[in-house]
C-alpha positions in Angstrom: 156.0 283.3 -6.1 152.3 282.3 -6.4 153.1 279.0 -7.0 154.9 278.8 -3.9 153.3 279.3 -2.2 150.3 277.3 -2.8 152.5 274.3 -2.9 153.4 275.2 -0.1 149.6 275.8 1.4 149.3 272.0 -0.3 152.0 270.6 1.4 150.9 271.8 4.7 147.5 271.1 4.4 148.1 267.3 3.2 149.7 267.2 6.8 147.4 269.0 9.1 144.1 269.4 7.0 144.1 273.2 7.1 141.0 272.6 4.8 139.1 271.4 7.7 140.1 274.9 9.5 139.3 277.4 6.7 135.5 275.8 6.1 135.5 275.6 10.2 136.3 279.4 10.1 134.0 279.8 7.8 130.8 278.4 9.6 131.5 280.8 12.0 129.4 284.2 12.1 129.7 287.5 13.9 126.6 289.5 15.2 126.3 292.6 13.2 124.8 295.8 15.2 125.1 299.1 15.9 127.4 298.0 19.0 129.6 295.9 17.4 132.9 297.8 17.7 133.1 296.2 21.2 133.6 292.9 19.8 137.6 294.6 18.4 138.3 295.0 22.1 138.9 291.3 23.2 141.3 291.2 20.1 143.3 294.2 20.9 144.1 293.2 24.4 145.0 289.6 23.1 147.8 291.7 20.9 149.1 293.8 23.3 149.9 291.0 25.5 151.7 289.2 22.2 153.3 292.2 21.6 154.1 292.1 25.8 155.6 288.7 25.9 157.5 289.3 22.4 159.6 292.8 24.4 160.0 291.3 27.6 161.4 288.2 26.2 163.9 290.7 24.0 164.7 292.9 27.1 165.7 289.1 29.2 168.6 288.5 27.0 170.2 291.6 28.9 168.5 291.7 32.1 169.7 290.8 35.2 167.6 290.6 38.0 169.4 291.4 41.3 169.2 294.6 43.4 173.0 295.3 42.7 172.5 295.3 38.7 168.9 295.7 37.5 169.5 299.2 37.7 172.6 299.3 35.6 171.1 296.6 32.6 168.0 298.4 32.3 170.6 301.7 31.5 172.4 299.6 29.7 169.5 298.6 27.4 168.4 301.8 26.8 171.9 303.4 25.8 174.2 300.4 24.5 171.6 298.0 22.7 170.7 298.9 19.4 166.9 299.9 19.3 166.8 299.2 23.0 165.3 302.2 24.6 162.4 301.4 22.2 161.8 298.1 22.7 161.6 299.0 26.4 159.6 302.0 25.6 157.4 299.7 23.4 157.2 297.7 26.8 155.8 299.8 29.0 153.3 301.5 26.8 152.0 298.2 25.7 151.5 297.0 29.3 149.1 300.3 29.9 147.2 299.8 26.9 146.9 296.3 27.7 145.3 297.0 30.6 143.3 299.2 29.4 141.8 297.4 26.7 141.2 295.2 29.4 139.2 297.6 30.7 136.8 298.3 27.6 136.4 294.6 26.8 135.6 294.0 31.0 132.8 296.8 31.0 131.6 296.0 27.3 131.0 292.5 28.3 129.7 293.9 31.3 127.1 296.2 29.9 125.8 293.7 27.2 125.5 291.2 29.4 127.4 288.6 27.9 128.4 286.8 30.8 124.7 285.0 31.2 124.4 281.3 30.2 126.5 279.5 28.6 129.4 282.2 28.9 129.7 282.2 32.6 132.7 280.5 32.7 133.7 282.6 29.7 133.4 285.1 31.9 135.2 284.2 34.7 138.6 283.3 33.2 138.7 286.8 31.2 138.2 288.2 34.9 140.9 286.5 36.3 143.2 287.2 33.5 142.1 290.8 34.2 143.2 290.4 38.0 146.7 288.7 36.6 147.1 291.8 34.3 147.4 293.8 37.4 149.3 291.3 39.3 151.8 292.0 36.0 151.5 295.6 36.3 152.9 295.5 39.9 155.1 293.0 40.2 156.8 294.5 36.7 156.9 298.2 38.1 159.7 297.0 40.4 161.9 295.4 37.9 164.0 298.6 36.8 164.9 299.0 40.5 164.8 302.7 40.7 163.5 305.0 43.3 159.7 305.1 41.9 159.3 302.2 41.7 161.1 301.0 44.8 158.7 303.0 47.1 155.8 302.6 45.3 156.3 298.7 46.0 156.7 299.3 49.6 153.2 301.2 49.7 151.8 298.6 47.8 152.7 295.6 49.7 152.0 297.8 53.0 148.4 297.8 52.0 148.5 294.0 51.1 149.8 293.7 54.7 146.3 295.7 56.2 144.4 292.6 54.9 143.0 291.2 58.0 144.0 287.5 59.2 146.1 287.1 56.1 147.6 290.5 55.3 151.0 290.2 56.9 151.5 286.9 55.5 150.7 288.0 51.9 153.3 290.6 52.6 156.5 288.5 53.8 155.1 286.4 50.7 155.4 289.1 48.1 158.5 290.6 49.5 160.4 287.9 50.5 160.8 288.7 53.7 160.2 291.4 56.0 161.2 294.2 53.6 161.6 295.3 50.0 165.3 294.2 49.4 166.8 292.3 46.3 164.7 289.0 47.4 161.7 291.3 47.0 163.2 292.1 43.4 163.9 288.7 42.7 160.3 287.4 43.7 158.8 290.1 41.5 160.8 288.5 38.9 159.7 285.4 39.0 156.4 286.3 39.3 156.3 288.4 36.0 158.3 286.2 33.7 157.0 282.7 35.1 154.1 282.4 37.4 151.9 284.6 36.0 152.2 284.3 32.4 151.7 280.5 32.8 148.6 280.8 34.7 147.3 283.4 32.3 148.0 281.0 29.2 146.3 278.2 30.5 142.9 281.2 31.1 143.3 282.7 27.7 143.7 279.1 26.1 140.6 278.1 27.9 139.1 281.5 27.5 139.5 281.4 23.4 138.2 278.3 23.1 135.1 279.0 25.2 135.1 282.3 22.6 135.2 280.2 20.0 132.8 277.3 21.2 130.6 279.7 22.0 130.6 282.1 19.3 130.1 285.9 20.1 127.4 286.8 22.0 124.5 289.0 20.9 122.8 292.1 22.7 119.8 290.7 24.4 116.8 292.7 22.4 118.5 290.7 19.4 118.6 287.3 20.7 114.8 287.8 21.4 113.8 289.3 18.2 116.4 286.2 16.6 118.4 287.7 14.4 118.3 286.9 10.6 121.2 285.8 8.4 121.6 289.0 6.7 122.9 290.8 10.0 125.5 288.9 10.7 128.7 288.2 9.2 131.0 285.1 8.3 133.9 284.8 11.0 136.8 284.3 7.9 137.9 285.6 6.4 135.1 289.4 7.0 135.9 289.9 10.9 139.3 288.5 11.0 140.4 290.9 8.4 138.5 293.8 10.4 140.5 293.1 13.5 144.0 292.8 12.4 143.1 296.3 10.5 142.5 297.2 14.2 145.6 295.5 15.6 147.5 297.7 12.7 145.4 300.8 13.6 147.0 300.4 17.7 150.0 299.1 16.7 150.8 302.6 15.0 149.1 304.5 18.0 151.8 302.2 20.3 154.4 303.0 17.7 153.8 307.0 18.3 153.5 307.3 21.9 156.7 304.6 22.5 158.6 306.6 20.1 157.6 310.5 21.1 157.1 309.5 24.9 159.8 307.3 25.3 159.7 305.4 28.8 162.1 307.4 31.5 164.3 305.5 34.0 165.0 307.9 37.0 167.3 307.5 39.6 168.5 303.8 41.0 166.4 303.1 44.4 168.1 303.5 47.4 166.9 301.8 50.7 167.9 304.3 52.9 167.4 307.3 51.6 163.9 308.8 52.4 160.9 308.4 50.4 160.3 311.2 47.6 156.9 313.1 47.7 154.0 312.4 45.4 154.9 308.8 45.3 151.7 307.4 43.8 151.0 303.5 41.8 150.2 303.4 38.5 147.0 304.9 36.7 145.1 301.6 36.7 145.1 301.4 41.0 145.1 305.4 41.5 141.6 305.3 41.9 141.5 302.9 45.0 144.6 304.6 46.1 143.2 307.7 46.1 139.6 305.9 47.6 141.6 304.9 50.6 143.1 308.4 51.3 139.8 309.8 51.6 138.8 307.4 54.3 138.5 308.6 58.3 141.3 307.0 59.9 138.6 304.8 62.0 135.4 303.7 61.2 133.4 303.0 64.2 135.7 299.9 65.5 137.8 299.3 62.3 140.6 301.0 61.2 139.7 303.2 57.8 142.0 301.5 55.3 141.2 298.5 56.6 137.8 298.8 55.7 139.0 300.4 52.4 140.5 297.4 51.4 137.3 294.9 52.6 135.2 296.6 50.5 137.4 296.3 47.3 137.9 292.9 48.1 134.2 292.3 48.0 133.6 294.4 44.9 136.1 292.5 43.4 134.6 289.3 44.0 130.9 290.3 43.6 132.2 291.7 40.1 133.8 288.2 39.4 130.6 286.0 40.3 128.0 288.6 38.8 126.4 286.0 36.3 125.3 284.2 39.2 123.5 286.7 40.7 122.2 288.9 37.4 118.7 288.1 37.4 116.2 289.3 34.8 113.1 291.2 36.2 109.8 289.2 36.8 109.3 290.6 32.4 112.0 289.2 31.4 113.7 292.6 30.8 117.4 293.6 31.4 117.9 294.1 35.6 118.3 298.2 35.7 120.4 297.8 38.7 123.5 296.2 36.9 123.5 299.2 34.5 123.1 301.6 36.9 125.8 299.4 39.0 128.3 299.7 35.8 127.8 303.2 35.1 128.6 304.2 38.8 131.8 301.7 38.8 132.9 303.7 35.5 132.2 306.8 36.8 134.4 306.3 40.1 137.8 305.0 38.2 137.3 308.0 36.1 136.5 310.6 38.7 139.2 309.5 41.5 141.5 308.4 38.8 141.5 312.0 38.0 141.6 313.4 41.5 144.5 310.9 42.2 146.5 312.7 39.0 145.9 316.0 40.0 146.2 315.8 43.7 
């Protein structure tokens, strides 16, 4: 079996030159320090997006995506396909962590600063693959077709519609017309399964290559102080093997909650029946949900959740271009107001994150 497969190795590498590969993977280091977990994160989210476009494309060969049998596949999936309830399960658990990983590698980037030159760019496309994760997480929600998710839509896309100048517009756009019918479903569709996952390849293909360009980057005290060979280490085969461990570590955590929490379908959407209490979005946009509820319903001449939505507009962008405005002080030291910036944004997704669960 040995021999196998290293004829095999030789056959391939007469071909492609693997060679060249390994002892390019091999050149490569990783900055070792007392923060270094952080690096795992980037990793982890990469697999549970894998792990995301290998379920969805399993649960496509018995979808259908119309208002008049979404419903019915997705119970079909879960009670007639072998293993089916799990691979949906597996599904929607993935999609949380994934964006939560997103999450920890967004704010670990953030807090180390590695978006300064070269890595802006770097930067910027894990961003807006961070924005396209959400873009996934609501335009899948609607895809089972059931009352949840139904409603929670039309909230959504009601506050897309308070964007001034352009709201209304981004609304018909989304729904596909003037309400959430089965055009609104089949939009959503396309958007999951086509749009957005070919936009986010082309990011994480440019992002990984940046990544690996680049190398990883280093906390600033070390890059001043120039780190020494013997605290780093090599790239292949040392960190590679410590991230799969990782991957295999989540994979079993994914593996426990999709089997003991399995994902729960409740009761096919109906148009015109009235909307259930404590309809809320998911976790990862309860904390501007919940922002915008505590806003006065007018704000000296603009309406409250108007306002709301400005202002996360802005912090969203402002968040997006912050390596072009992250200055060092007149020192040369770290700018306090970024970490004091981070720590407040972390602080406020936890906090009404909470308040949104509870209330």
């Amino acid at each position: 079996m040995k021999k196998f497969f290293l004829n095999l190795y030789n056959w391939i590498d007469e071909r492609v030159k693997l060679e060249d590969l390994v002892n390019f993977m091999g050149k490569k280091y990783v900055p070792v320090h007392s923060r270094s977990i952080w690096y795992y994160f980037g990793g982890v989210t990469l697999f549970f997006f894998i792990i995301q476009v290998v379920t969805g494309i399993l649960l496509l060969f018995y979808y259908k995506a119309s208002a008049d049998l979404a419903f019915e596949s997705i119970q079909f999936i879960m009670s007639k396909v072998e293993f089916g309830w799990l691979v949906r399960s597996i599904h929607t658990w993935s999609a949380n962590l994934f964006i939560l990983a997103a999450f920890i590698h967004m704010f670990s980037v953030y807090f180390e600063r590695s978006y300064r030159k070269p890595r802006e760019i770097t930067w910027i496309t894990g961003m807006l693959m961070f924005f396209l994760g959400l873009g996934f997480g609501f335009s899948g929600y609607l895809l089972p077709w059931n009352e949840l998710a139904f409603f929670a839509t039309k909230v959504g896309s009601d506050i897309l519609g308070a964007i001034p100048l352009i709201g209304e517009e981004l609304k018909i756009f989304a729904r596909g017309g003037e309400d959430v019918t089965g055009a609104t479903l089949s939009r959503m569709f396309g958007f999951h399964v086509a749009l957005f996952p070919a936009i986010f390849t082309v990011l994480l293909t440019i992002h990984l290559l940046l990544v690996q360009r680049q190398g990883m980057s280093q906390p600033m005290e070390m890059v001043e102080k120039e780190m020494s060979e013997e605290k780093k280490m090599p790239f292949f085969p040392n960190f590679l093997l410590r991230d799969l461990l990782f991957w295999l570590i989540v994979l079993n955590v994914l593996a426990i909650l999709a089997v003991f929490f399995p994902s729960e379908l409740g009761h096919k959407a109906d148009p015109f029946a009235p909307a259930p209490e404590g309809i809320k979005p998911e976790w990862y946009f309860l904390f501007m949900f919940q922002a915008l509820k505590y806003l006065p319903a007018h704000v000296l001449f603009i309406e409250g959740e108007i306002l709301g939505i400005l202002l996360f507009g802005a912090a969203g962008i402002l968040w997006l271009l912050v390596p072009f405005w992250d200055k060092k002080t007149a020192r040369g030291q770290k700018n306090k107001f970024i970490t004091y910036l981070g720590i407040f944004s972390v602080m406020f997704i936890i906090v009404f994150t909470i308040l949104g669960w509870l209330t």
